[in-house]
C-alpha positions in Angstrom: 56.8 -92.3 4.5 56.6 -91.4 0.8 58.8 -94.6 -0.1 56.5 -96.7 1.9 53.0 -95.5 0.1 54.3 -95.7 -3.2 56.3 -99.0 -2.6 52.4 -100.3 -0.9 50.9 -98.4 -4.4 52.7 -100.6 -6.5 52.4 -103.5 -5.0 48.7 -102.7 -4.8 48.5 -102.9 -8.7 50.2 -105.5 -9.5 48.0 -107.5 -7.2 45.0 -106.0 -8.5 46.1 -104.6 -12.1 42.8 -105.7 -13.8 40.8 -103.5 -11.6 43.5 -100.3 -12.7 42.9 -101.9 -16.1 39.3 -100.9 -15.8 39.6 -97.6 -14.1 42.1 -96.2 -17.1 39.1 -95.4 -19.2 37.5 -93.1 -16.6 40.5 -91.7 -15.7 41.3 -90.6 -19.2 37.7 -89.2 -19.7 38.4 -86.6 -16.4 41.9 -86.0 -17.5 40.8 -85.1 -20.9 37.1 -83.6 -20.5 37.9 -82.3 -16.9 40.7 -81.2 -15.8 42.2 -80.3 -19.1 39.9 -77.6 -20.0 40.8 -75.8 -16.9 43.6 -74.6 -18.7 41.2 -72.5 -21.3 40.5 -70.6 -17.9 42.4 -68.0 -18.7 40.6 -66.4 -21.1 37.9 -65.3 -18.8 41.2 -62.7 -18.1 41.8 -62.0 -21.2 40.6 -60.6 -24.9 40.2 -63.7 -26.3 41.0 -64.0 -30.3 41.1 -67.2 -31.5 43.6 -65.9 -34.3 46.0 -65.1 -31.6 45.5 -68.0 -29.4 45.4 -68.1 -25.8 48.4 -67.2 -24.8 49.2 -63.9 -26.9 45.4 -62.7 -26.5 45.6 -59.6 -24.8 45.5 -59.4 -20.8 43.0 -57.4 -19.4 42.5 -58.7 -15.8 39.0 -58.8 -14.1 37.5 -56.6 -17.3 34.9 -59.2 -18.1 33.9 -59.8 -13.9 33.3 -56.4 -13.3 31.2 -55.7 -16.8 29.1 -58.6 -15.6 28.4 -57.2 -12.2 27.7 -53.5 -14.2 25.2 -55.2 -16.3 21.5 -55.0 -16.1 21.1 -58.3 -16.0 23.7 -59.6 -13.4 21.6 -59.8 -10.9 18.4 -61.0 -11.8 20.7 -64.2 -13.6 21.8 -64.7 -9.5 18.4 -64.7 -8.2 16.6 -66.9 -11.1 19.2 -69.4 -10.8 19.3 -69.5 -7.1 15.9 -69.5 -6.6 15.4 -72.5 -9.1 18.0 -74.8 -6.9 16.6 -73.3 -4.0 13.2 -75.1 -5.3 15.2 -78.4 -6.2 16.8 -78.1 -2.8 13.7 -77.7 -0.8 11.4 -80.6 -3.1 14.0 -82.9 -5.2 15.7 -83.6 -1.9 13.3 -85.1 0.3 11.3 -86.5 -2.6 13.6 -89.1 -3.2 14.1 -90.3 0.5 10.4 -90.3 1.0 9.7 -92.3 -1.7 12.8 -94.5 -0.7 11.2 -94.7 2.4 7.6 -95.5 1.4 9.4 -98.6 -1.0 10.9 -100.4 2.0 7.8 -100.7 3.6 6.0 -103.1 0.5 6.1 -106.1 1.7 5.5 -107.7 -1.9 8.6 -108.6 -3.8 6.8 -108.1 -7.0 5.1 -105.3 -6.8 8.0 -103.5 -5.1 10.4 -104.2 -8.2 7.9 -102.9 -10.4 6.8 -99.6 -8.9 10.9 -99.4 -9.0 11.5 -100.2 -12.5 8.0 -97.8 -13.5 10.0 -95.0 -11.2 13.2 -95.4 -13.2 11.5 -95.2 -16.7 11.4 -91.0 -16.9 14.8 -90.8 -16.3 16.1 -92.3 -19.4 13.7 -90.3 -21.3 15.8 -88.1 -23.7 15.6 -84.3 -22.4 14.1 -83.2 -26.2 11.2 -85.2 -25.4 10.5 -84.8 -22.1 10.4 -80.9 -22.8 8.4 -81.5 -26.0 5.9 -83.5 -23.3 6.2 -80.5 -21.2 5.5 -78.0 -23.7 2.5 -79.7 -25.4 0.8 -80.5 -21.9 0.7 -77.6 -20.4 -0.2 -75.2 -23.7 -3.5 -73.4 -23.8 -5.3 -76.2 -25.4 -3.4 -78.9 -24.2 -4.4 -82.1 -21.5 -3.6 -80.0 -18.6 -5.5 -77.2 -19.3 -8.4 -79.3 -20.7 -8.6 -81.0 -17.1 -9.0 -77.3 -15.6 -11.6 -76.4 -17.6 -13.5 -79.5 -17.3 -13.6 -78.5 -13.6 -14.7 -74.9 -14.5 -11.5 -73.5 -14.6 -9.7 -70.8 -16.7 -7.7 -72.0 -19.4 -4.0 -70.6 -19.2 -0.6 -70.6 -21.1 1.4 -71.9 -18.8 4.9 -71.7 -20.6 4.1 -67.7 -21.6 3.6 -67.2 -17.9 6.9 -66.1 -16.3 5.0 -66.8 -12.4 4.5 -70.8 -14.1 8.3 -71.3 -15.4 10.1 -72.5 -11.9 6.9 -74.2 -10.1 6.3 -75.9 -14.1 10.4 -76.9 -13.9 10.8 -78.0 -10.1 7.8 -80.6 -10.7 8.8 -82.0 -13.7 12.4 -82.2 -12.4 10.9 -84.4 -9.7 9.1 -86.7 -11.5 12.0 -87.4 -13.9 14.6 -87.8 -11.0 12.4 -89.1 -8.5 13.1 -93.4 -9.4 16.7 -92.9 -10.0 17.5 -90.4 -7.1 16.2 -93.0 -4.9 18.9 -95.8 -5.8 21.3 -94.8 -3.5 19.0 -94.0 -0.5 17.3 -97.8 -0.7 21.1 -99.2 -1.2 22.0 -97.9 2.4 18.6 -98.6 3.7 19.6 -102.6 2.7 22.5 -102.0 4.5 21.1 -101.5 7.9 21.4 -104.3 10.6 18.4 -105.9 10.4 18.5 -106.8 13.8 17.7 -103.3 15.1 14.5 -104.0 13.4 13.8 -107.1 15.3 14.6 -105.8 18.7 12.1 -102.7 18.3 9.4 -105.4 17.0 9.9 -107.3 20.1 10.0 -104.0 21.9 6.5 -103.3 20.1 7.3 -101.1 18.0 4.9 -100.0 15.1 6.2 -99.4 11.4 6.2 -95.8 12.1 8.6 -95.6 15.3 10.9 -98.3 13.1 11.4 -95.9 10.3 11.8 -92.5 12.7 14.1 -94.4 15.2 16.1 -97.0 13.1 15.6 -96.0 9.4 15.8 -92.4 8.9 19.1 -92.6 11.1 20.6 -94.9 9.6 20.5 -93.2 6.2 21.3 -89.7 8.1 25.3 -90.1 6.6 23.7 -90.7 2.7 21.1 -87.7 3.4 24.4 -85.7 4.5 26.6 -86.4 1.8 23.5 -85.5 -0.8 23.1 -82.4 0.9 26.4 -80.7 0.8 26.5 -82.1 -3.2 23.0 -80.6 -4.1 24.1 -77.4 -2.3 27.6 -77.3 -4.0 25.6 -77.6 -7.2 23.2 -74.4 -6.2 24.7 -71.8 -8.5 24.6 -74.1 -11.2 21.2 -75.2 -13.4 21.5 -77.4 -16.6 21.0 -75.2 -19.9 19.8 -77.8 -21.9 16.0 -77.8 -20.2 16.1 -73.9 -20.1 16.9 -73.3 -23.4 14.3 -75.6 -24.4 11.6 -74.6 -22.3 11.6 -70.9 -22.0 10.9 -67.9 -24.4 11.4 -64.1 -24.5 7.7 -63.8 -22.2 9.7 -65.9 -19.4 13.4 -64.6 -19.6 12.6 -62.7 -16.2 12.3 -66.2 -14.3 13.8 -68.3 -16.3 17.2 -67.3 -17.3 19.9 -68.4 -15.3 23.7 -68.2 -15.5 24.5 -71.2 -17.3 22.2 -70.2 -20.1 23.4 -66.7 -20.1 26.8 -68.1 -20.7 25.5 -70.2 -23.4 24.1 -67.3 -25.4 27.3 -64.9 -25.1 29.7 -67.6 -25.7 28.1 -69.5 -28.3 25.8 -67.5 -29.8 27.5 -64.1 -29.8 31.1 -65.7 -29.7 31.9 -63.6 -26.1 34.6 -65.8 -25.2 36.1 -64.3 -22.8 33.3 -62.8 -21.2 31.5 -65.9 -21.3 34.3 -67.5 -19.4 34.5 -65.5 -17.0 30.7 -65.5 -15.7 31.0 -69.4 -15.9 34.5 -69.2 -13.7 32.3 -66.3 -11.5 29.6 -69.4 -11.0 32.0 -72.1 -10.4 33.8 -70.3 -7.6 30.7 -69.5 -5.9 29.7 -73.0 -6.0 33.2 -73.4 -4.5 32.6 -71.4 -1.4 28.5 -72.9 -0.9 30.2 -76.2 -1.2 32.6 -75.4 1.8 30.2 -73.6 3.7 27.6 -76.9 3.3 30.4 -79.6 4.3 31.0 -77.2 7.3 27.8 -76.9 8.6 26.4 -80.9 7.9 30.5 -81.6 9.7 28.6 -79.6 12.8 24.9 -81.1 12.5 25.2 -84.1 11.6 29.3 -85.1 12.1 29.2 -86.1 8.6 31.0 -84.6 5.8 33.2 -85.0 2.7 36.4 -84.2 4.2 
């Protein structure tokens, strides 16, 4: 059996050798960025010195884990970081589709591509700026607040407000990911027989009952797969964006894990202790992953394995 796959596997690329040719490169970048990294895992069990090295650093077993859980912050990095995906879970999700949706019904050509390519534009705005947008807009003197008092409202300082910090990052996070996380929902809305759509017109039915019967459904494996990823990624919230956006008056909302790590790892050279919140994160992500391919495997009879 093992013969004949490898036997099949060669043959395979030597058929099709320029499209392993092209693969190498990614390949290389996982092997190298990815997977060997995992190796520096270790020190989250150790006293990490880099003048010892990894391997004759002291071994103090789950030291670091259970100092984390001790400290005053432990859980309040678990519940800011949850809640934030929990936001991006229950808004960036269906954001995407629904717009995905509402672009399949335009019947112009034209103006379809363009609402598209205007949708994509945020995304591949660098991160600096858009939180530099963020930041000036929403100041006490700034557009946002200069529309609310134009309607007789109160001005506020949004960013100094820790109650402002997840709403302020859940709608921005939209808006920039909103075009681009809608590619791969209009890519298998192409993909459905378009004959299903003929038959319900003949069958009289109305735009509406096309999308909720024939549509939706046919997109229900995409939504699926999206789901278990986003909830695999629920322990886990980009630094960058934090650090840039929040302060000491919005620590209490805004600091997650990730940039938690950042700060006693780089910052105060924690190593060790560092490594082993990050490892603490990843494994939880682990498990929620699991747990999400279980239960979409039961709903939906999709999953990703």
């Amino acid at each position: 059996m093992k013969t004949t796959l490898l036997s099949r596997l060669g043959r395979d690329m030597r058929r099709n050798w320029p499209l392993y040719l092209l693969a190498v490169p990614m390949i290389l970048f996982y092997l190298i960025f990815c997977y060997g990294p995992i190796y520096g895992q270790i020190i989250a069990f150790k006293d990490f010195s880099p003048g010892l090295g990894i391997l004759d650093s002291p071994w103090v077993g789950f030291k670091h884990f259970e100092a984390f859980f001790q400290s005053r912050t432990c859980w309040a990095l678990i519940r800011n970081t949850f809640m934030i995906n929990l936001y991006a879970l229950a808004f960036g999700l269906p954001a995407p589709i629904i717009f995905a949706l509402l672009l399949n019904e335009i019947r112009s050509p034209l103006f379809k591509r363009t609402v598209q390519t205007v949708s994509y534009m945020p995304y591949f705005i660098s991160l600096v700026v858009v939180c530099g947008m963020i930041l000036e807009f929403t100041r006490q003197d700034g557009v946002v607040n200069d529309i609310i008092a134009l309607f007789g409202g109160k001005r506020t300082s949004f960013m100094l407000d820790p109650g402002w910090f997840r709403p302020i990052y859940t709608i921005t996070d939209v808006w920039q990911g909103l075009g681009w996380g809608s590619i791969i929902y209009i890519a298998a809305i192409t993909n459905i027989d378009q004959g299903l759509y003929e038959a319900a017109t003949i069958d009289g039915a109305g735009r509406w009952r096309k999308m909720w019967h024939i549509t939706l459904p046919g997109i229900r494996e995409t939504i699926a797969i999206v789901y278990i990823m986003k909830v695999g990624q629920m322990m886990s919230v980009g630094f960058e964006k934090i650090i840039l956006l929040y302060n000491g008056m919005t620590y209490e909302t805004a600091d997650v894990i990730s940039s938690y790590v950042y700060r006693m790892g780089l910052m105060q050279m924690n190593f060790s202790y560092s490594s082993a919140v990050g490892l603490l994160n990843s494994v939880i992500n682990l498990v929620l992953l699991v747990i999400a391919n279980r239960v979409s495997k039961r709903l939906f009879e999709v999953g990703m394995w």
